[in-house]
CHARMM-style PDB file with segment names, atoms N, HN, CA, C and O in Angstrom:
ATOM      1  N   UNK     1      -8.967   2.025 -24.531  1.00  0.00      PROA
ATOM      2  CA  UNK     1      -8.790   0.624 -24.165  1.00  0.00      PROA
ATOM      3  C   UNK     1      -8.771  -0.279 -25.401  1.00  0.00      PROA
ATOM      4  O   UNK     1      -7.786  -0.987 -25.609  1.00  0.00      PROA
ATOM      5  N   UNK     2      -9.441  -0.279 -25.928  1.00  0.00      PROA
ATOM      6  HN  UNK     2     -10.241   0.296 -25.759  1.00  0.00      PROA
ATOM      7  CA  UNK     2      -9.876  -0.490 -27.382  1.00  0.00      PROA
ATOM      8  C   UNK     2      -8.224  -0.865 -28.341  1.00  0.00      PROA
ATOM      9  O   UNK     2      -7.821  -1.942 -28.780  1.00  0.00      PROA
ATOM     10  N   UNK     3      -7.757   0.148 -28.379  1.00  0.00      PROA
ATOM     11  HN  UNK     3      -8.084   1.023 -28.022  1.00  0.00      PROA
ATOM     12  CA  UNK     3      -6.538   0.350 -28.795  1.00  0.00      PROA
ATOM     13  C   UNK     3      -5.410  -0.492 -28.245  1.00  0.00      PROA
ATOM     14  O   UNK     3      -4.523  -0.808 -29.038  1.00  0.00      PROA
ATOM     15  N   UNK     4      -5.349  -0.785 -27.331  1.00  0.00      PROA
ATOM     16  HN  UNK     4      -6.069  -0.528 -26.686  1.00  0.00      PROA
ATOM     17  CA  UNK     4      -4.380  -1.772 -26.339  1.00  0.00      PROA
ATOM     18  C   UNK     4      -4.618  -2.832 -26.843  1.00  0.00      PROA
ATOM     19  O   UNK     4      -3.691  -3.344 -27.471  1.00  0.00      PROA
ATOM     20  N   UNK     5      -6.056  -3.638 -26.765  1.00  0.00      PROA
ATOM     21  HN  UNK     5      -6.809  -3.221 -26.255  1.00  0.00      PROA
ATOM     22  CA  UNK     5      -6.123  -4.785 -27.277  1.00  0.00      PROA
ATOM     23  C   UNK     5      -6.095  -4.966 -28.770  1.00  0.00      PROA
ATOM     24  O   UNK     5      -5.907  -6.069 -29.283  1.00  0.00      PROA
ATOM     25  N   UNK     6      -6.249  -4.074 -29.323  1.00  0.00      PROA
ATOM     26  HN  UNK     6      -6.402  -3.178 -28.906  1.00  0.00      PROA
ATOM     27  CA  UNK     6      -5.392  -3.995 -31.053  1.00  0.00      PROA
ATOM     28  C   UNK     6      -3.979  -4.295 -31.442  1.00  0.00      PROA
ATOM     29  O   UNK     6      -3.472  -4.772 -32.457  1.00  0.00      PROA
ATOM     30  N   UNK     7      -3.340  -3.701 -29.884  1.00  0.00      PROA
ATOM     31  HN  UNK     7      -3.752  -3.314 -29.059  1.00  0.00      PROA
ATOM     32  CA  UNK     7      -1.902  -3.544 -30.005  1.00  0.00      PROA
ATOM     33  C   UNK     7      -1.556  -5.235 -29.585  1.00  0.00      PROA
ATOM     34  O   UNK     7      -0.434  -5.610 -29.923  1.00  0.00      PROA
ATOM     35  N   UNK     8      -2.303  -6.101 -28.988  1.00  0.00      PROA
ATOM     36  HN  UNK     8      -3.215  -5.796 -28.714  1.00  0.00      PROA
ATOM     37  CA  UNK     8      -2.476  -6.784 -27.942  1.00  0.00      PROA
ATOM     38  C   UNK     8      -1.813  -8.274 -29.191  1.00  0.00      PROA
ATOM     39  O   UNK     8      -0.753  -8.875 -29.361  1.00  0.00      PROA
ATOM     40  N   UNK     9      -3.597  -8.290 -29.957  1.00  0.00      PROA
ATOM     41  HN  UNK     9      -4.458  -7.802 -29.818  1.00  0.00      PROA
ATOM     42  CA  UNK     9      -3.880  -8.869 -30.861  1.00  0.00      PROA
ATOM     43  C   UNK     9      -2.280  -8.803 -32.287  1.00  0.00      PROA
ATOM     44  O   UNK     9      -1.630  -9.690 -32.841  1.00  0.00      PROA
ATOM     45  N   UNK    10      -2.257  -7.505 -32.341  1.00  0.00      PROA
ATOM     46  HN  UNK    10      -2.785  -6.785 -31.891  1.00  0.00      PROA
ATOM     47  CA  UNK    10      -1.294  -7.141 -33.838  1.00  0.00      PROA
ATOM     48  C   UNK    10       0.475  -8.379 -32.789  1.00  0.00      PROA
ATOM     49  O   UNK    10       1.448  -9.050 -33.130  1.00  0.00      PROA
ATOM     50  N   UNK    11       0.004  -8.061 -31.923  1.00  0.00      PROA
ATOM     51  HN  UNK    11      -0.787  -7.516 -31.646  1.00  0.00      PROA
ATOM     52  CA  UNK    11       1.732  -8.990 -31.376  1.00  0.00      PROA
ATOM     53  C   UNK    11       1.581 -10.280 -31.815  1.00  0.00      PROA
ATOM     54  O   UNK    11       2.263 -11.072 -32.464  1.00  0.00      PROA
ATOM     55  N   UNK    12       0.237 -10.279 -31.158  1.00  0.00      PROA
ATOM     56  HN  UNK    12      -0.317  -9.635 -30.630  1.00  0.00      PROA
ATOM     57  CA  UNK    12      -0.198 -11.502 -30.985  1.00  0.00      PROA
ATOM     58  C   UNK    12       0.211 -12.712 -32.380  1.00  0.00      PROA
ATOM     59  O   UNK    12       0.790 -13.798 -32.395  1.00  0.00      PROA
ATOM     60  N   UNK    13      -0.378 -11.923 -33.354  1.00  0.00      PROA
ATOM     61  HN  UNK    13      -0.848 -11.040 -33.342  1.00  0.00      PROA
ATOM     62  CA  UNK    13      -0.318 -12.099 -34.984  1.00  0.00      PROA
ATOM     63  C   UNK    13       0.491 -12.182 -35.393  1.00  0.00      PROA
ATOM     64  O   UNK    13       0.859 -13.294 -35.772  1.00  0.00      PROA
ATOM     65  N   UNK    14       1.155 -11.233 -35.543  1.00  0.00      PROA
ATOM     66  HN  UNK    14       0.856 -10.330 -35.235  1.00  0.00      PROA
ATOM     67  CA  UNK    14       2.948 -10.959 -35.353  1.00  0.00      PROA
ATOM     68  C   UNK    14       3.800 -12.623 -34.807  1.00  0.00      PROA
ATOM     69  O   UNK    14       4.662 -13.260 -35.411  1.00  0.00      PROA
ATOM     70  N   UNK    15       3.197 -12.895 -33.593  1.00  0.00      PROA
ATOM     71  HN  UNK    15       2.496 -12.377 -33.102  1.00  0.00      PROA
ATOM     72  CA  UNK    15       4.110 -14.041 -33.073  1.00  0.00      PROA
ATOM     73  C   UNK    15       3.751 -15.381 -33.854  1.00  0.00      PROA
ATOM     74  O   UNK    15       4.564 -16.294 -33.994  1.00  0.00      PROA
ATOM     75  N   UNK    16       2.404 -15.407 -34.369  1.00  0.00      PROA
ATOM     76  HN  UNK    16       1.743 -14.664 -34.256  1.00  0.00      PROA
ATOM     77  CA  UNK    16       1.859 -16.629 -35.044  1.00  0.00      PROA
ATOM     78  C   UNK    16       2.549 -16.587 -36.336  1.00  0.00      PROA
ATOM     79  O   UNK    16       3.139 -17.589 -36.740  1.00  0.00      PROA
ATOM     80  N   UNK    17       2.523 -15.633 -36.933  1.00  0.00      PROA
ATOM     81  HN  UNK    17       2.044 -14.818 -36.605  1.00  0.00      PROA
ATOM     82  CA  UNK    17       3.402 -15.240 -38.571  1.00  0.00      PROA
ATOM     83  C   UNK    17       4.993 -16.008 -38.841  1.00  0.00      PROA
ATOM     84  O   UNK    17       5.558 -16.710 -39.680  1.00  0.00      PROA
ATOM     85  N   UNK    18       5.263 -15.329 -37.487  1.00  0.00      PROA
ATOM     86  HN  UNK    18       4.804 -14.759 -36.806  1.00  0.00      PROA
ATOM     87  CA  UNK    18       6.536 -15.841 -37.248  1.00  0.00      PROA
ATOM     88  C   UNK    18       6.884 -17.323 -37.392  1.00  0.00      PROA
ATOM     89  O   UNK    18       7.709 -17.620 -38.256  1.00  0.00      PROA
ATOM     90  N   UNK    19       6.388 -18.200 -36.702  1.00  0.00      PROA
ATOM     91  HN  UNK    19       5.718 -17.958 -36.001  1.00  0.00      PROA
ATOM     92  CA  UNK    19       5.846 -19.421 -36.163  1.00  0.00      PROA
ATOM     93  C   UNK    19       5.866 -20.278 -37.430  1.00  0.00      PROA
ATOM     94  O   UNK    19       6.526 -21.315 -37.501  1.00  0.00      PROA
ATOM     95  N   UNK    20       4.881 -19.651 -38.738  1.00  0.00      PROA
ATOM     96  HN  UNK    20       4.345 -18.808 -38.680  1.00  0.00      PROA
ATOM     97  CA  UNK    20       4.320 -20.005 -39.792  1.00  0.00      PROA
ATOM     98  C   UNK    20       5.836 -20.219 -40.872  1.00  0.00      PROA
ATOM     99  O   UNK    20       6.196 -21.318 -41.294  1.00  0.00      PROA
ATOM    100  N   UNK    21       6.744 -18.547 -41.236  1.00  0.00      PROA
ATOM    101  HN  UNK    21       6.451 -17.654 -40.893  1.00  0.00      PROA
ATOM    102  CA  UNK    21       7.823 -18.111 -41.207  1.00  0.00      PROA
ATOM    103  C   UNK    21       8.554 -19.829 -41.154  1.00  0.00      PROA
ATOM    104  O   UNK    21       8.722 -20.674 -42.033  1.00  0.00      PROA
ATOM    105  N   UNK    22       8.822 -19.804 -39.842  1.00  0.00      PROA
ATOM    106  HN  UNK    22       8.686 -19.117 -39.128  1.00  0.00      PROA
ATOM    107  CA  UNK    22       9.992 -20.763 -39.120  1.00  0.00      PROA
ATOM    108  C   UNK    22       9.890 -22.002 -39.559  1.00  0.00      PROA
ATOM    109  O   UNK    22      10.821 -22.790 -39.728  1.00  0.00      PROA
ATOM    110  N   UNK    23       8.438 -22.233 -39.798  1.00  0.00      PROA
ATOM    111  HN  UNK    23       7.682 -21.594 -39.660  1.00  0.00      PROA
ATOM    112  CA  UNK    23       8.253 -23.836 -40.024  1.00  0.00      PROA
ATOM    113  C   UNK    23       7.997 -24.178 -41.450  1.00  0.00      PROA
ATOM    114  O   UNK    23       7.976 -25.325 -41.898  1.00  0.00      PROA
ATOM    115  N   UNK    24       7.780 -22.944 -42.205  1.00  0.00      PROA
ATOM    116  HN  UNK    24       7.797 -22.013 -41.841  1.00  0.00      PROA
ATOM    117  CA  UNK    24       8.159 -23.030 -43.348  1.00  0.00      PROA
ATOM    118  C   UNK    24       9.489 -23.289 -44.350  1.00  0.00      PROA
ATOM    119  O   UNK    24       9.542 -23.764 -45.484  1.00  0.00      PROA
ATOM    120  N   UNK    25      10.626 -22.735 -43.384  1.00  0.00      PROA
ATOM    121  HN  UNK    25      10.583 -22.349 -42.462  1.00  0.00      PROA
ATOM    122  CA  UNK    25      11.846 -22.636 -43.434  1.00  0.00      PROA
ATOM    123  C   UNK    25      12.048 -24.359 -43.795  1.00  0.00      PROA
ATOM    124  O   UNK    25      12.571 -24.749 -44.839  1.00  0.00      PROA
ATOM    125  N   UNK    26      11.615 -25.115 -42.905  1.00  0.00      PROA
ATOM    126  HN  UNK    26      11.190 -24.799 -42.057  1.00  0.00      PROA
ATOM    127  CA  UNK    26      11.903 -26.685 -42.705  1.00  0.00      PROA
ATOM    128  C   UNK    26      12.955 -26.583 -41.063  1.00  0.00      PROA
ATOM    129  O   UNK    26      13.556 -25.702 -40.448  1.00  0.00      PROA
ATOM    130  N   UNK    27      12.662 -28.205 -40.896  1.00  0.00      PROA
ATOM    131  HN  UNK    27      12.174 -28.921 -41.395  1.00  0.00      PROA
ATOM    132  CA  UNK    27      13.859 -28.579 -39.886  1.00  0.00      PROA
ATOM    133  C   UNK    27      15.190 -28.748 -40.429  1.00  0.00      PROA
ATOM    134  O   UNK    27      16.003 -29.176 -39.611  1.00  0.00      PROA
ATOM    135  N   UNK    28      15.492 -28.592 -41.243  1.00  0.00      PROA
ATOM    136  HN  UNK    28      14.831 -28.245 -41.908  1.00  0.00      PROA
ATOM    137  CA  UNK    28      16.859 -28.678 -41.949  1.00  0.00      PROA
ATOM    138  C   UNK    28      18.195 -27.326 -41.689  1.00  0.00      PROA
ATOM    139  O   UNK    28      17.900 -26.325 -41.037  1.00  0.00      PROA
ATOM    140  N   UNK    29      19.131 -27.441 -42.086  1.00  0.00      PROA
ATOM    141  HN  UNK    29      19.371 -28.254 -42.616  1.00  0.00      PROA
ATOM    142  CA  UNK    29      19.922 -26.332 -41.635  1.00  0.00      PROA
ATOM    143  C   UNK    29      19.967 -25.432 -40.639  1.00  0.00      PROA
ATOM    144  O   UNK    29      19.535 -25.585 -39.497  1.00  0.00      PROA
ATOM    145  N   UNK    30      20.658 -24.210 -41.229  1.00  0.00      PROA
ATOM    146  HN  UNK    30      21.009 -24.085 -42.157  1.00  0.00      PROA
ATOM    147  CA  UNK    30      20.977 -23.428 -39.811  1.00  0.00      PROA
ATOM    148  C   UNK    30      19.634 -22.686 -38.835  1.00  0.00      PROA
ATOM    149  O   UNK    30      19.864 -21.948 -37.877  1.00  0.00      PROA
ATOM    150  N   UNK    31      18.029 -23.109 -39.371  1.00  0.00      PROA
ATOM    151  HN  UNK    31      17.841 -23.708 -40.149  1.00  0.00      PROA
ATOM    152  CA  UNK    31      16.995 -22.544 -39.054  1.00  0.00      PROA
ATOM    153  C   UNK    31      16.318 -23.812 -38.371  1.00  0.00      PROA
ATOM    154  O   UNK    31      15.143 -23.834 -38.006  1.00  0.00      PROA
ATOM    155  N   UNK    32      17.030 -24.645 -38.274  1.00  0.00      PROA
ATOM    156  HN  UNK    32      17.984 -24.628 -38.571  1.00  0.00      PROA
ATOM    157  CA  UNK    32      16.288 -26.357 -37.735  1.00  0.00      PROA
ATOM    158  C   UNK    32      15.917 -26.072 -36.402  1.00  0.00      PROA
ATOM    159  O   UNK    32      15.011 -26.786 -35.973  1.00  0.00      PROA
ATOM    160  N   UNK    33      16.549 -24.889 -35.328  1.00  0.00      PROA
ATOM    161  HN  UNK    33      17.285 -24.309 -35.676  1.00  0.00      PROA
ATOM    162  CA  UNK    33      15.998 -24.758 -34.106  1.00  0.00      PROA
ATOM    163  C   UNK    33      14.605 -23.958 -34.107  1.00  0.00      PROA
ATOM    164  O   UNK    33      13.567 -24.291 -33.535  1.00  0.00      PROA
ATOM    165  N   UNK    34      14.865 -22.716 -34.964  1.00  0.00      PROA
ATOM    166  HN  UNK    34      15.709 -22.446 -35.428  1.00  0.00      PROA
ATOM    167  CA  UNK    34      13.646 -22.266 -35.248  1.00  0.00      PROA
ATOM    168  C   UNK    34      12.439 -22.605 -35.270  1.00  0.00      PROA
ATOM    169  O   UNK    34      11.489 -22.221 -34.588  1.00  0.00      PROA
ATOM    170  N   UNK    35      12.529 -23.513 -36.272  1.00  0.00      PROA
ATOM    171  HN  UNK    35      13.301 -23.825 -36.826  1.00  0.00      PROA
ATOM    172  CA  UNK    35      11.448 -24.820 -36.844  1.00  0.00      PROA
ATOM    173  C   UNK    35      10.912 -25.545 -35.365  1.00  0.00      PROA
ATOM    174  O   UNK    35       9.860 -25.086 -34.921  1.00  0.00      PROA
ATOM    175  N   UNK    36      11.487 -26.495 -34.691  1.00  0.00      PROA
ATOM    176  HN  UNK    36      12.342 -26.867 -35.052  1.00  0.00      PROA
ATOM    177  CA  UNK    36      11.573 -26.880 -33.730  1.00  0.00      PROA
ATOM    178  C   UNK    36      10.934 -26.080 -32.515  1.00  0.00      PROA
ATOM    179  O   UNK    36      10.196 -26.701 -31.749  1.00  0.00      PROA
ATOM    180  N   UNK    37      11.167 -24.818 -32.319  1.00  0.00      PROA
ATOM    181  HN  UNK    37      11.766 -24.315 -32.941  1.00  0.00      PROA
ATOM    182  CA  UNK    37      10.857 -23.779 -31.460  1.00  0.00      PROA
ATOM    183  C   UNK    37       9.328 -23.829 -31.887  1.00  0.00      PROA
ATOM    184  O   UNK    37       8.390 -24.320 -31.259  1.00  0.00      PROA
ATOM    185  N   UNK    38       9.324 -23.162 -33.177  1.00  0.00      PROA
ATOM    186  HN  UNK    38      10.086 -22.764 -33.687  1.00  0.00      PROA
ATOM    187  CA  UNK    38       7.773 -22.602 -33.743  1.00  0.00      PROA
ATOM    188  C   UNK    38       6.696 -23.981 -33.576  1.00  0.00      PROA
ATOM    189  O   UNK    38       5.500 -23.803 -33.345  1.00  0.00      PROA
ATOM    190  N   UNK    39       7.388 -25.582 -33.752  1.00  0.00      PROA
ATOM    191  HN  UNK    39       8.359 -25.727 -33.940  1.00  0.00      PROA
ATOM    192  CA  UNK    39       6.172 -26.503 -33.991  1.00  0.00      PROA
ATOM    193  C   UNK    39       5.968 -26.612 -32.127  1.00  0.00      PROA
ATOM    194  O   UNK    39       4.834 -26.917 -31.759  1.00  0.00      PROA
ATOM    195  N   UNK    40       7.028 -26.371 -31.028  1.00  0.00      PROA
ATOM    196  HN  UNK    40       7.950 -26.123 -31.327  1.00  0.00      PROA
ATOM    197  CA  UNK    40       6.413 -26.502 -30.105  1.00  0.00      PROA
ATOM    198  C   UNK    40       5.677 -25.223 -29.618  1.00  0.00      PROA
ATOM    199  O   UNK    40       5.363 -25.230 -28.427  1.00  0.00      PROA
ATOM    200  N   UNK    41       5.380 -24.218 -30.290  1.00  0.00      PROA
ATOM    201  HN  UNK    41       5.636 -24.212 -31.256  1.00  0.00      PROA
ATOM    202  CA  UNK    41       4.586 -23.069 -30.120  1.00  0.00      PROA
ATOM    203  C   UNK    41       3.575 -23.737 -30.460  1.00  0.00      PROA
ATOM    204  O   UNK    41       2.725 -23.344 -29.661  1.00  0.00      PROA
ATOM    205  N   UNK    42       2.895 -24.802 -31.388  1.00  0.00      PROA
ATOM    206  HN  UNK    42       3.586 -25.121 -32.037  1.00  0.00      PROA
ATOM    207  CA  UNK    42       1.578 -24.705 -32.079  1.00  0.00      PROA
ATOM    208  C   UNK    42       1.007 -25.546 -31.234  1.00  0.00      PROA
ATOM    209  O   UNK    42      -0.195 -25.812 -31.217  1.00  0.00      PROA
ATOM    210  N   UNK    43       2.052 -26.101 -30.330  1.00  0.00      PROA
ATOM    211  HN  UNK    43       3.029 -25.886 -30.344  1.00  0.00      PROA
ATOM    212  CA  UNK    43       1.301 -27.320 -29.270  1.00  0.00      PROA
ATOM    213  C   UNK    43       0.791 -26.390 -28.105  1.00  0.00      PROA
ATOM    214  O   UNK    43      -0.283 -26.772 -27.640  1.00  0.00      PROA
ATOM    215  N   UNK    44       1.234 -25.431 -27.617  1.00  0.00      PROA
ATOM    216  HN  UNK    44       2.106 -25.120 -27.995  1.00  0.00      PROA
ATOM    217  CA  UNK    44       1.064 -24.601 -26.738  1.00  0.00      PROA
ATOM    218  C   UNK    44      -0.520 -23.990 -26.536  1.00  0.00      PROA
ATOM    219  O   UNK    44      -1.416 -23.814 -27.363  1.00  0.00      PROA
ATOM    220  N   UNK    45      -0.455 -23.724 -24.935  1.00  0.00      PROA
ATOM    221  HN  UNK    45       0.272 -23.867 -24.264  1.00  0.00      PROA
ATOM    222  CA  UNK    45      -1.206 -22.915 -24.881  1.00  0.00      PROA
ATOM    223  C   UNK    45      -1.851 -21.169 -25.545  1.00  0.00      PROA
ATOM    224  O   UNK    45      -2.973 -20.749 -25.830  1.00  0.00      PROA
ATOM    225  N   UNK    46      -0.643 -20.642 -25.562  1.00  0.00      PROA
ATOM    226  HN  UNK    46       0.268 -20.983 -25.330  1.00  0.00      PROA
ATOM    227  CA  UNK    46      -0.739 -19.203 -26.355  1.00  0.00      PROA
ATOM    228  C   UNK    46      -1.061 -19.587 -27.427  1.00  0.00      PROA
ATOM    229  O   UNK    46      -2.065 -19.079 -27.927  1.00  0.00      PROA
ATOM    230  N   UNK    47      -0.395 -20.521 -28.093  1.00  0.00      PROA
ATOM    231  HN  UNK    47       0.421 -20.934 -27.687  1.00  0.00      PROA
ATOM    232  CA  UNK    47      -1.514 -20.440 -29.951  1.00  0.00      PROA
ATOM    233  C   UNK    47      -2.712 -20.994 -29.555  1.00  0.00      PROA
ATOM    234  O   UNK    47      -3.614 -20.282 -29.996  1.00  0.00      PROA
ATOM    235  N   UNK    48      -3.211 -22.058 -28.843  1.00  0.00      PROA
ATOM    236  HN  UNK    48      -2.478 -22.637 -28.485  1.00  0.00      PROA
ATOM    237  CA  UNK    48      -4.812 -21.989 -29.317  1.00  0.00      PROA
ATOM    238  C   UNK    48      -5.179 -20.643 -28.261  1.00  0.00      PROA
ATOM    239  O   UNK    48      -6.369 -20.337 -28.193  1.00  0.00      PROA
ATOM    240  N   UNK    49      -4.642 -20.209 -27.820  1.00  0.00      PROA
ATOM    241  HN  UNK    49      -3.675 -20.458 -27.875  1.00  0.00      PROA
ATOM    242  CA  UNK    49      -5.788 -18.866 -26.931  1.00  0.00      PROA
ATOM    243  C   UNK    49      -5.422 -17.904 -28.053  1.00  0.00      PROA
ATOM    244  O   UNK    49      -5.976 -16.835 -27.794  1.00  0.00      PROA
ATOM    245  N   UNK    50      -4.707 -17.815 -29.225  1.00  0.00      PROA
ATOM    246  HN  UNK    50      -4.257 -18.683 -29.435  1.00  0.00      PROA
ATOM    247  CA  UNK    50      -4.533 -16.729 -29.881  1.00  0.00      PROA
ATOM    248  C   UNK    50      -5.193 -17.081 -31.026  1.00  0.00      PROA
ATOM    249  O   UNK    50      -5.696 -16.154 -31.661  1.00  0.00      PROA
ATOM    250  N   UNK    51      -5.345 -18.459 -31.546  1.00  0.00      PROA
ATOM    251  HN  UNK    51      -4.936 -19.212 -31.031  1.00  0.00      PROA
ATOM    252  CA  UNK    51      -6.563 -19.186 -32.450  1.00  0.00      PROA
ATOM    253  C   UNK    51      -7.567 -19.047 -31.846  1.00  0.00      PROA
ATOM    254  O   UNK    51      -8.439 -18.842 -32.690  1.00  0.00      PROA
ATOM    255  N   UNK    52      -8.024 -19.032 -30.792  1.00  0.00      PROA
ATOM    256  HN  UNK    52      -7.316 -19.199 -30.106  1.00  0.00      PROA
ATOM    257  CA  UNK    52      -9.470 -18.924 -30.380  1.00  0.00      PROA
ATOM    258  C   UNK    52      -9.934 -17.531 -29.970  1.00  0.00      PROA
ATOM    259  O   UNK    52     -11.037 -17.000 -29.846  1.00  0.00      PROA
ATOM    260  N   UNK    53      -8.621 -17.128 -29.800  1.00  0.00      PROA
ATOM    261  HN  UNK    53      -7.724 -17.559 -29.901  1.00  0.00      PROA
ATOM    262  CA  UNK    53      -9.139 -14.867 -29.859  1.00  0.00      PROA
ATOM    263  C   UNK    53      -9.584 -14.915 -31.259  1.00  0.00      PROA
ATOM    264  O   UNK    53     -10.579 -14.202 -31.397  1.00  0.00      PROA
ATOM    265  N   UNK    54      -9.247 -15.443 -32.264  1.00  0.00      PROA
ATOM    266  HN  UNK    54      -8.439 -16.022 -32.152  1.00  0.00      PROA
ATOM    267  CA  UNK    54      -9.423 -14.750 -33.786  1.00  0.00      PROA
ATOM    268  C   UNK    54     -10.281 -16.183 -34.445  1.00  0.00      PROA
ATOM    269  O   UNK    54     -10.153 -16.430 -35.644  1.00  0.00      PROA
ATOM    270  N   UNK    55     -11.062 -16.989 -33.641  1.00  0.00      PROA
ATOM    271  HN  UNK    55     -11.166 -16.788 -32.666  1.00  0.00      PROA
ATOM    272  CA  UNK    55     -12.059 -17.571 -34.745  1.00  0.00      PROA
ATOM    273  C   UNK    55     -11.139 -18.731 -35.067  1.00  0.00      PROA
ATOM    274  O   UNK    55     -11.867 -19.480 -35.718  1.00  0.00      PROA
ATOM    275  N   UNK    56     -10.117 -19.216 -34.989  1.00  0.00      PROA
ATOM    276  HN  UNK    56      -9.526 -18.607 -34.460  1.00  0.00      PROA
ATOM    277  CA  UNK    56      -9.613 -20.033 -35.997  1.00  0.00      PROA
ATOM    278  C   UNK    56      -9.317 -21.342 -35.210  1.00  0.00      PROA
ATOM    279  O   UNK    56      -8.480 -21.273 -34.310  1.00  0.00      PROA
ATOM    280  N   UNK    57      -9.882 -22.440 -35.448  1.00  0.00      PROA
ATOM    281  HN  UNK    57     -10.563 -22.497 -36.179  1.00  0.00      PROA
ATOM    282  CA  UNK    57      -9.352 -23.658 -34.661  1.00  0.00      PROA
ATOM    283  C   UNK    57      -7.758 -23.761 -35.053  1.00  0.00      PROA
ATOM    284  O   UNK    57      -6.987 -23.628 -36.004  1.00  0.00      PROA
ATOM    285  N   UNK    58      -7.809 -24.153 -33.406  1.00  0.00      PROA
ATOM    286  HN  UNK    58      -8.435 -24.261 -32.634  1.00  0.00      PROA
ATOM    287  CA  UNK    58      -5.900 -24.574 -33.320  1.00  0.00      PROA
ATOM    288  C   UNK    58      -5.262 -25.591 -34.312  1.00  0.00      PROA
ATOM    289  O   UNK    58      -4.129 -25.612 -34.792  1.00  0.00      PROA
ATOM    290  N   UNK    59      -6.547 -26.605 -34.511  1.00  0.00      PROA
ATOM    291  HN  UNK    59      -7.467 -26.588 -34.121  1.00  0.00      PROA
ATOM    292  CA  UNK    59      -5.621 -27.868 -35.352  1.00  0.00      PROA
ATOM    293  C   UNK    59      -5.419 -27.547 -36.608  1.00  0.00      PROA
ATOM    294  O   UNK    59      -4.401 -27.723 -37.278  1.00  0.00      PROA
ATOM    295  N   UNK    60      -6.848 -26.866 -37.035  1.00  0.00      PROA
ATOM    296  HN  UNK    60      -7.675 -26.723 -36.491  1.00  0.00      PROA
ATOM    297  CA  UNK    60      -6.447 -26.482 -38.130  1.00  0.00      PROA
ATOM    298  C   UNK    60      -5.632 -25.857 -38.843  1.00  0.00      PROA
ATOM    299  O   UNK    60      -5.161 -26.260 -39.907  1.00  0.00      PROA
ATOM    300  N   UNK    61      -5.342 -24.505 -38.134  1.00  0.00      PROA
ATOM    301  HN  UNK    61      -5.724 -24.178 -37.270  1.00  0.00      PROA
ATOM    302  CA  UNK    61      -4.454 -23.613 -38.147  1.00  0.00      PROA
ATOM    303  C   UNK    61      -2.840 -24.126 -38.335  1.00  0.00      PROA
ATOM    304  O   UNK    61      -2.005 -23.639 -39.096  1.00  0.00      PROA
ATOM    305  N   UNK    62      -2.674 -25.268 -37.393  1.00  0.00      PROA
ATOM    306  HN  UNK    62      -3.352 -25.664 -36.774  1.00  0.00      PROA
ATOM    307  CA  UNK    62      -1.263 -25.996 -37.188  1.00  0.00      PROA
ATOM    308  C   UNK    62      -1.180 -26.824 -38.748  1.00  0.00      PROA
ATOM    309  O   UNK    62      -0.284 -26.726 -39.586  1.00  0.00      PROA
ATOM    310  N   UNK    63      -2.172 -27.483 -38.794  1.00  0.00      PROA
ATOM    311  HN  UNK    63      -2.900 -27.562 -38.113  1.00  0.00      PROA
ATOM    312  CA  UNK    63      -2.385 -28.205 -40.317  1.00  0.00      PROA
ATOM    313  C   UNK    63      -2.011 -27.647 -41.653  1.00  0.00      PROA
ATOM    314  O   UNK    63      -1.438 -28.113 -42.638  1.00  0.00      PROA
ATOM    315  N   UNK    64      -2.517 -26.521 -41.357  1.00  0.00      PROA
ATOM    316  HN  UNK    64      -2.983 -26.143 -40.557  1.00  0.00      PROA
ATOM    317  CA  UNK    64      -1.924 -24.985 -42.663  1.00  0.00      PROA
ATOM    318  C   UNK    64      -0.682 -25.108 -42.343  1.00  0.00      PROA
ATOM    319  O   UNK    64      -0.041 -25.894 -43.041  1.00  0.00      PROA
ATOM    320  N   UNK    65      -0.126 -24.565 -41.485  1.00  0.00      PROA
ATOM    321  HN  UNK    65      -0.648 -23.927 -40.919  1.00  0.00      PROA
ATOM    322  CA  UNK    65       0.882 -23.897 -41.035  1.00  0.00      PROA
ATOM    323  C   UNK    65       1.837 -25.358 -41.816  1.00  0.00      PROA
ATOM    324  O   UNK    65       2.502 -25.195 -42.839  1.00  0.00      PROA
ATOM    325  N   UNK    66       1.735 -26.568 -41.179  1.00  0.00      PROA
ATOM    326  HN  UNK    66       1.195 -26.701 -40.348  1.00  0.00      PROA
ATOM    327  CA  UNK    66       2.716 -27.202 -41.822  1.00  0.00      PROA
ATOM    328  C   UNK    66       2.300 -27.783 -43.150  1.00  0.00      PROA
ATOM    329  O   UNK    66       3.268 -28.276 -43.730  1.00  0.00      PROA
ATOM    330  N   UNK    67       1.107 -27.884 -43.849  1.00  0.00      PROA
ATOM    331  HN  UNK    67       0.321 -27.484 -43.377  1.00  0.00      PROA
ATOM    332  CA  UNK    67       1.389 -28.193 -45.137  1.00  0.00      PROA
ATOM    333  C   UNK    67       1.871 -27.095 -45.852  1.00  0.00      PROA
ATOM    334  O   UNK    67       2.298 -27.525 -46.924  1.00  0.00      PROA
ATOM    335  N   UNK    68       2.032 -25.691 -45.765  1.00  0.00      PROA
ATOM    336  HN  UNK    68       1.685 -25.341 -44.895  1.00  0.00      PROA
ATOM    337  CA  UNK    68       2.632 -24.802 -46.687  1.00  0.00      PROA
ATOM    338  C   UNK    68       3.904 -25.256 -46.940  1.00  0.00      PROA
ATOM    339  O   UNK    68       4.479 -25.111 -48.019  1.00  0.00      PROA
ATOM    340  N   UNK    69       4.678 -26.190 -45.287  1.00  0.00      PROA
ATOM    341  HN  UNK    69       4.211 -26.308 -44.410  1.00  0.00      PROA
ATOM    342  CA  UNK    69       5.786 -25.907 -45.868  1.00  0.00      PROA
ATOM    343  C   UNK    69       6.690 -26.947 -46.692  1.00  0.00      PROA
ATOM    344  O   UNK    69       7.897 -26.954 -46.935  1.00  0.00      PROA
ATOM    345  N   UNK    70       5.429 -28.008 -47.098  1.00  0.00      PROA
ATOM    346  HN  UNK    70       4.449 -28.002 -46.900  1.00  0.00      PROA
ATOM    347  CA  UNK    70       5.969 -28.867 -48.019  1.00  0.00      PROA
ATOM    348  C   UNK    70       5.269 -28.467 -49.656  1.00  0.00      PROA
ATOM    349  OT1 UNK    70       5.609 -29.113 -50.648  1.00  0.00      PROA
TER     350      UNK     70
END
């Protein structure tokens, strides 16, 4: 069981990376939907339940996420 929720979590991570990825890119050019997609992921429910599986407040997390990408 153990293992499932590893597999659960690693997506999970996986989808936040992504997210991070996209909005790093900027809203500009051919990745501007991306961007767009990923900042309404950080408003979402699934990122703070996937920030709050792993310890990490949501705002903060969103706060990182977009100052990297300036």
């Amino acid at each position: 069981m153990q293992e499932i929720k590893d597999a659960y979590l690693e997506l999970a991570l996986a989808i936040v990376k992504q997210a991070a990825e996209d909005i790093r890119a900027g809203p500009y050019g051919k990745r501007k939907g991306y961007y767009r997609t990923a900042m309404g992921f950080t408003r979402s429910y699934l990122f703070r339940l996937i920030c709050d599986t792993c310890g990490v407040p949501p705002d903060l997390a969103r706060k990182l996420m977009v100052e990297r990408r300036d």
